[in-house]
C-alpha positions, 0 to 999 in steps of 0.5 A: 474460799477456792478448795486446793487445786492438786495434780498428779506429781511429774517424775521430772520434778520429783528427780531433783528433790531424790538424793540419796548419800553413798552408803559408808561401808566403814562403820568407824568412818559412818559413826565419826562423820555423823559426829557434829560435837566433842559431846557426840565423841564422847558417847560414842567413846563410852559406848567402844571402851571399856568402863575402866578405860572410859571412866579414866579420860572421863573422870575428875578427883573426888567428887569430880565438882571442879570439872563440872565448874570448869564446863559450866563457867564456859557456858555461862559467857555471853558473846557480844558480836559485831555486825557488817564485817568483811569476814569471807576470809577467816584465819586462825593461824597465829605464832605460839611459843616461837613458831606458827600454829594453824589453828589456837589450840595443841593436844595436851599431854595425856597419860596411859593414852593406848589404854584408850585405843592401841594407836595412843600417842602416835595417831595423837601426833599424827593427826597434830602434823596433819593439822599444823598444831602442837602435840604435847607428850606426857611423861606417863605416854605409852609411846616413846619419846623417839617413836613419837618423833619418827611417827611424826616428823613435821609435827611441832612436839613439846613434851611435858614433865612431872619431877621425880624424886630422881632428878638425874634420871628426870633430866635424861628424859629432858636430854631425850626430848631435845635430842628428838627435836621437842621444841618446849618443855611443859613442866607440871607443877600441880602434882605434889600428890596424886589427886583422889580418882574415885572412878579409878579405884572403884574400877581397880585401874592398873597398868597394865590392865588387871583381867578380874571377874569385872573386866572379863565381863566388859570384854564380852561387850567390847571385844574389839578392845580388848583384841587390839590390846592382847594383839599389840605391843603390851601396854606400859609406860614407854618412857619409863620402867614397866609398872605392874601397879595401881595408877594412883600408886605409881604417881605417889612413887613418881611424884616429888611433894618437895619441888620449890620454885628454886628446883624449877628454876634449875630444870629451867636451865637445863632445858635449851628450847621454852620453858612453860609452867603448866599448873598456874592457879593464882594471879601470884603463882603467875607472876612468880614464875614470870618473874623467873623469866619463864616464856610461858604459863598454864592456866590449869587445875589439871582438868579437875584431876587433882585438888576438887573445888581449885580455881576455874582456870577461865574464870582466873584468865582475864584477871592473870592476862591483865597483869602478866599477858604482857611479859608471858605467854597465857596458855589455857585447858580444863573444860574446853568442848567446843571451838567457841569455848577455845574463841572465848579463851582467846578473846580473854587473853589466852594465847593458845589452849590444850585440848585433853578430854576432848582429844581422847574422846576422839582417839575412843571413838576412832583411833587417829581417824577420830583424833582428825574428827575432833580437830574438824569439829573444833576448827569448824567450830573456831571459825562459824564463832569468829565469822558471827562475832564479826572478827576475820582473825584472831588477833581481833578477838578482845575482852569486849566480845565476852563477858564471864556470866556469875553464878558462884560468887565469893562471900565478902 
């Protein structure tokens, strides 16, 4: 065998293979473009913000088992492509709710939200407009109703509503909302109670937050934080009165353990756009509400937020859309970390999904710069899964591209 003939390297062949990226001056701007996952965000999140913080958008009730099931049963589906299809061109857009959407997926509505990063709901809304989705704002949002609209104006907004105990100053915020242009109205109904957030009182979360031994000492590691907190508008719930309280206190104050289906029926009528229930976690709560002529549902356990050990929102999907995704529109959270989770929703009957966790990761890690971030990821994502399952549109995607892997089955 002939030894390696080698030769002196030319400086002509070596140009090509020299590529040096422009350097990013901007450290935010570095760190969100070397993000290629929602799990990437996340630990850069928990790296800018304070534990207390962090650990409220991260959390789940109790011993957080719901939330832990909600992510593993979308990694445990198993898709089934289709090969020799034409998919140079993908579309994600489709209607939701009465109105287009450029890709199958809205920000969920998300409380204390400035807590996370001081830009809250308006870099939230903002970067929906830009995106061409839905922004949905919670009753608990730390910007205001009208705020959100004037930062927004393009964006599709619905906002999402808890029941007080008050049901005249319950529906001034629904009269805000359509004065402001909120198309649909996302009524929660999963909320008798606050649930059981462990990481929240171990962390003596308050609003606003409560400067202790504990939280001065994570401002010395998170001091850009803490400066754009004391130097903005003070943190309180913008639609609401200030609350100097627990979290966990203030949602016992506010929520209403009496609402039936007859008080839904009757905030229903109040609203004048669509009315979707968000908290479905049986076929027969679905089609109760169904057949009180709602225009849509929320498969959702609150993101595991509220009762640990609920129903799998993914897991309860294709059974709900095969009896009732012919007369209702199926909408979907909990778990979602990626774009092929959001393809696997859709493909199982799912009209559109909420994104909560993961929007904030993105808000954490960047403020609106990060909320763009995630939206990129996911609608990247969204489109790679659909071109290699062989589907050029959404309306393609069938049960037949997924099937639902068990791990925990019901004892007979």
């Amino acid at each position: 065998m002939s030894a390696m003939q080698r030769r002196v390297p030319r400086i002509g062949e070596l140009a090509p293979l020299i590529r040096f990226r422009r350097p990013r001056l901007n450290r935010t701007a570095r760190h969100l473009e070397s993000a290629l996952t929602v799990e990437d965000l996340r630990l850069l999140a928990k790296r800018r913000t304070p534990r207390a913080a962090f650990d409220y958008t991260d959390g789940a009730a109790e011993d957080e088992i719901s939330l832990e099931r909600a992510r593993q049963a979308f990694r445990d589906i198993e898709f089934h492509p289709a090969i020799l299809r034409d998919v140079s061109k993908v579309d994600t857009s489709r209607e939701v709710l009465g109105a287009p959407v450029a890709l199958p997926f809205a920000i969920a509505p998300t409380g204390f939200t400035r807590l996370m990063h001081t830009a809250g709901e308006l870099a939230g809304a903002r970067a929906a407009e830009d995106a061409g989705i839905p922004f949905a704002l919670s009753t608990l949002g730390t910007a205001s109703i009208e705020d959100v609209a004037a930062a927004a104006p393009g964006a599709r907004r619905w906002f999402q509503l808890y029941m007080w105990h008050d049901r005249d100053r319950s529906m001034a915020l629904l009269r805000r909302a359509a004065e402001a242009g909120y198309d649909t109205l996302l009524a929660t109904v999963d909320c008798p109670v606050a649930g059981a957030r462990r990481r929240d009182s171990r962390n003596g979360m308050s609003i606003p937050p409560a400067l202790t031994l504990r939280t001065v000492a994570d401002a010395a590691v998170h001091p850009a934080w803490w400066f754009d907190l004391l130097t903005t508008e003070p943190l309180s719930f913008a639609s609401l009165d200030r609350w100097s309280g627990t979290v966990a206190q203030y949602m016992d104050t506010m929520f209403d353990p009496s609402l039936t289906f007859d008080d839904l029926a009757w905030v229903k009528s109040q609203w004048p756009g669509r009315f979707v229930v968000k908290g479905i976690q049986s076929l027969a709560d679905a089609r109760a509400v169904v057949d009180r002529g709602v225009d849509g549902i929320v498969l959702s356990n609150h993101g595991g937020r509220q009762l640990d050990r609920a129903p799998v929102p993914f897991q309860l999907l294709p059974e709900v859309a095969r009896e009732v995704g012919a007369d209702t529109e199926i909408l979907l959270d909990t778990g979602i970390m990626s774009g092929a989770d959001i393809v696997a929703a859709i493909a199982l009957g799912a009209r559109c999904t909420l994104i909560g966790r993961a929007y904030l990761y993105g808000l954490m890690a960047g403020g609106q710069a990060g909320v763009h971030r995630v939206i990129d990821i996911l609608a990247e994502q969204i489109r790679r899964t659909m071109r290699l399952l062989g589907v050029s549109e959404l309306a393609e995607l069938t049960p037949q591209h997924v099937t639902q892997l068990q791990r925990l089955v019901p004892r007979r």
